[in-house]
C-alpha positions in Angstrom: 0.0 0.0 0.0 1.4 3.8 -0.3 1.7 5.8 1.8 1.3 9.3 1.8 4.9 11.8 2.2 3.0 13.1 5.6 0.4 10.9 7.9 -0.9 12.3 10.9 -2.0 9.8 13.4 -6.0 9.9 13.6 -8.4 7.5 15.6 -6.4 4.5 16.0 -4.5 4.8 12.3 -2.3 6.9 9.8 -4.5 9.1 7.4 -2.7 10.5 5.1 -2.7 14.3 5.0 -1.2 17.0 2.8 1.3 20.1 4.1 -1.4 22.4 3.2 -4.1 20.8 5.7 -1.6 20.9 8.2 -2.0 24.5 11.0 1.0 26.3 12.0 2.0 24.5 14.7 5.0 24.1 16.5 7.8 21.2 16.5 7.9 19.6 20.1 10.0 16.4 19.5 11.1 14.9 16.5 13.2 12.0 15.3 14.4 10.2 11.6 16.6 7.5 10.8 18.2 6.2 7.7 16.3 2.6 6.0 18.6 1.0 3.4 16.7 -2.1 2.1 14.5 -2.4 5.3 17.3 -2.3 7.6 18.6 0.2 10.2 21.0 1.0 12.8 19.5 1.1 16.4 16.0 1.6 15.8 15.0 0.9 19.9 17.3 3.7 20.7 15.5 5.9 18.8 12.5 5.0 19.9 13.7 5.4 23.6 14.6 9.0 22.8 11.4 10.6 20.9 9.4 8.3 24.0 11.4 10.0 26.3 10.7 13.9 24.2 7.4 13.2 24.2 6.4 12.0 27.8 3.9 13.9 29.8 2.1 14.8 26.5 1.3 11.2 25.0 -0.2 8.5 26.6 2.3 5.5 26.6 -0.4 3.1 24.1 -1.0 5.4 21.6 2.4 6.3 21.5 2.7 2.9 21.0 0.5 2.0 18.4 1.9 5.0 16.1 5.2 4.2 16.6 4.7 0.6 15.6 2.2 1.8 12.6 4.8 4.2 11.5 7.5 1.7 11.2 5.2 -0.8 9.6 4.4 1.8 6.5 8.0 2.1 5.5 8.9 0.3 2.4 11.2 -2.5 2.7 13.1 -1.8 -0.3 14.8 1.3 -1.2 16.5 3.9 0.7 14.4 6.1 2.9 14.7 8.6 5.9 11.7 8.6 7.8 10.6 10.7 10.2 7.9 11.2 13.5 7.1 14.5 15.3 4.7 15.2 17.8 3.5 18.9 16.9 1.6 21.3 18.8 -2.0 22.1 17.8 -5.6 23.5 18.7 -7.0 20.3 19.4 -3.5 19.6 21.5 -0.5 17.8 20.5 -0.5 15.8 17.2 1.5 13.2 16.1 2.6 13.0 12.6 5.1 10.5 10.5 7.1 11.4 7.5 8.0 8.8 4.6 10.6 10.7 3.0 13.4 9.5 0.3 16.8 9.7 1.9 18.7 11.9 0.8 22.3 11.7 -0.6 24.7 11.0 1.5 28.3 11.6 1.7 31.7 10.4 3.4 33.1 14.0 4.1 32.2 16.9 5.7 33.8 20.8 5.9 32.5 22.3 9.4 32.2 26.1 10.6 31.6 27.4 13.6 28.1 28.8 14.6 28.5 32.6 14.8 26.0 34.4 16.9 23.5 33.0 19.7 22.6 29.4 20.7 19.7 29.0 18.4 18.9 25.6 20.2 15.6 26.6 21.9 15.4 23.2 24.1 19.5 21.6 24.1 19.2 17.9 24.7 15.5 18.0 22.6 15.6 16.7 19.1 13.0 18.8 16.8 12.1 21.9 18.6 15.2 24.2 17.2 15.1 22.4 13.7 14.0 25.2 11.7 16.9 27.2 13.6 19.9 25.4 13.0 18.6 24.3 9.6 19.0 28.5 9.7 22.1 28.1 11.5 23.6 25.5 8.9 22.5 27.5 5.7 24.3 30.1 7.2 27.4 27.9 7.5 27.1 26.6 4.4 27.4 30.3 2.5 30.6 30.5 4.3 31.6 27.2 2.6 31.2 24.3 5.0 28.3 21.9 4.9 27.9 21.5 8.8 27.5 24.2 11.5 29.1 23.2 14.7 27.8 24.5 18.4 29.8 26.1 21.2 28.9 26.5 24.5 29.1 29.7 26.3 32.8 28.7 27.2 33.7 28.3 24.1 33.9 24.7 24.0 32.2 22.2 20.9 28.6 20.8 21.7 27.5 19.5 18.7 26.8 19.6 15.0 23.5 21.5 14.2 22.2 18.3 12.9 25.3 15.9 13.9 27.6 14.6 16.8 31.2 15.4 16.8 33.7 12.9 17.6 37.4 13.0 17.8 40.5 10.9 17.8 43.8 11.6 20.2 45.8 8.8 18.8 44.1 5.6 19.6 41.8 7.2 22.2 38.1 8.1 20.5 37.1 11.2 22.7 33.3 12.6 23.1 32.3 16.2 24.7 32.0 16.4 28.1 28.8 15.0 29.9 28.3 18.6 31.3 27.8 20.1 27.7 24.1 19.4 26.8 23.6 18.4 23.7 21.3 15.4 21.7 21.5 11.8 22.7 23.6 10.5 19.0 22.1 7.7 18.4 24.8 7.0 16.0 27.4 8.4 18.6 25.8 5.3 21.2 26.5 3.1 18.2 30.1 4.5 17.7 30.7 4.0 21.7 29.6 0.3 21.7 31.6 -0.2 19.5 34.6 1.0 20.9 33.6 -0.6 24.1 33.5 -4.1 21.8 37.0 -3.3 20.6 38.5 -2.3 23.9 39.1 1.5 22.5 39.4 3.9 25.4 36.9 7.0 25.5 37.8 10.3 27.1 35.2 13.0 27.3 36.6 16.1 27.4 35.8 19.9 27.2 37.7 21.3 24.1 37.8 24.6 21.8 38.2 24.1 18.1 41.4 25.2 18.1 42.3 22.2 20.4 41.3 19.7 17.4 43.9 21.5 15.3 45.9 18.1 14.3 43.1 16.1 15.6 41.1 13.5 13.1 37.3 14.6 14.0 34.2 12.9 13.0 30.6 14.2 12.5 28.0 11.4 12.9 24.5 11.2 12.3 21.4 8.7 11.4 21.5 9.9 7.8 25.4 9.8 6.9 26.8 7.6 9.4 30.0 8.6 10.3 31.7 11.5 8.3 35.4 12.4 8.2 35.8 16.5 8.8 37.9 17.3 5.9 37.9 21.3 6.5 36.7 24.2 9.2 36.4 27.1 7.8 38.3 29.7 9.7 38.9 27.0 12.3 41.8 23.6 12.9 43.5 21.7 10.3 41.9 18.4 10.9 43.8 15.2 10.1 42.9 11.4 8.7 44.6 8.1 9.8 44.2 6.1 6.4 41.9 3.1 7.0 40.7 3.7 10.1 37.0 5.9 8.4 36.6 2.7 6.2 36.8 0.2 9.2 34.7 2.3 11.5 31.9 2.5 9.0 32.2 -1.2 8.0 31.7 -2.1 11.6 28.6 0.4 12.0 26.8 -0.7 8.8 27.0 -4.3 10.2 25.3 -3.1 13.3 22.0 -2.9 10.7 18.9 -5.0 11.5 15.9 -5.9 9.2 13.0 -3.5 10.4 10.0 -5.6 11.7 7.5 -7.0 8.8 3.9 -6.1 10.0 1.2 -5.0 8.1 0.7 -0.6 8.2 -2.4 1.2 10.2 -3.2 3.4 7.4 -6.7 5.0 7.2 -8.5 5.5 3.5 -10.2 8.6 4.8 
């Protein structure tokens, strides 16, 4: 059966919808993963996380049965990035699902450093600053990077706009500090059980960009996997360790599990 692009979930199913039917609303929570052939890479985990956005304003069974619903309608061939948000709305909080095509995706990545405010409006919350540091990204992107990258008030590097950042001091993989809020990675978990599986040591650390200068640096997400920074603009010379990008990503894509085969909840009406 298709499925429409966007289905909002209505008395027990998914009715398809169209963006123009849809009220200015707000984003409260939000979360997408990347489907290659009906697999994908920790799919519980992100579950955990949009459960955990969205508690206190959905009921833990219909949460439920969308979730399960939305996972059922995606196709089990092709590549796709689907995606759920629970919006705000007259009638209360809505939950909606997104089958989207996934975009292309790419090994490398040039960085830049945010300039200006925070524009993350909830820092640990997936979805509610998307339109901002989609802002915050495009602005990056005129300066000629692909990926805007978040300080905190110290100075120090958070996160990606819509990544994590990782980095390598020799054979130690190092994270941010626990103390800098930023988005649960899923695909940073994946990176770190990983490591934990191959007895690399972790060190989190607070660090300024210039402190990566020599450094190899990652930027992971659910869409690309893990990236290798290849440039920051106005910011460190980042280096590569030959083979170790192709290993890494070998060892996450075999981390992929088929998605679950039941049948959608989609509504004709």
């Amino acid at each position: 059966m298709t499925v429409a692009a966007i289905s909002r979930w209505q008395e027990d199913a998914l009715v398809p919808v169209e963006d123009c039917e849809l009220s200015p609303s707000e984003t409260l929570a939000a979360d997408s993963w990347l489907v290659v052939d009906g697999a994908v890479l920790a799919l519980e985990l992100h579950r955990s996380r949009f459960a955990a956005a969205v508690a206190g304003r959905v009921d833990e069974k219909p949460l439920s049965a969308f979730w399960d619903a939305a996972i059922a309608a995606i196709p089990r061939t092709g590549d796709w990035f689907p995606r759920v948000e629970l919006r705000s709305g007259a009638a209360g909080p809505a939950l909606l699902f997104r089958l989207r095509p996934a975009p292309q995706r790419h090994r490398s990545v040039r960085l830049a450093t945010h300039r200006g405010d925070d524009p993350r409006t909830a820092p640990g919350v997936k979805g509610p600053a998307t339109e901002a540091l989609a802002r915050a990204r495009t602005s990056a992107q005129e300066r000629g990077a692909d990926e805007a990258v978040m300080l905190s008030p110290e100075g120090y590097v958070v996160e990606g706009a819509f990544s994590a950042l990782l980095w390598w001091r020799g054979g130690f993989l190092c994270v941010p500090s626990d103390d800098l809020i930023r988005v649960d990675s899923v695909t940073a978990r994946s990176v770190l059980a990983l490591a934990a599986a191959f007895g690399v040591d972790v060190h989190r650390e607070s660090v300024t960009p210039a402190e990566l200068d020599g450094l190899e640096v990652w930027s992971v997400s659910a869409l690309h996997g893990i990236r290798i920074v290849t440039g920051w603009v106005d910011g460190p010379l980042t280096a590569e360790e030959p083979g170790r990008l192709r290993d890494w990503v070998a060892r996450l894509e075999r981390l992929r599990k088929p998605l679950p085969a039941d049948d959608p909840v989609i509504s004709t009406h």
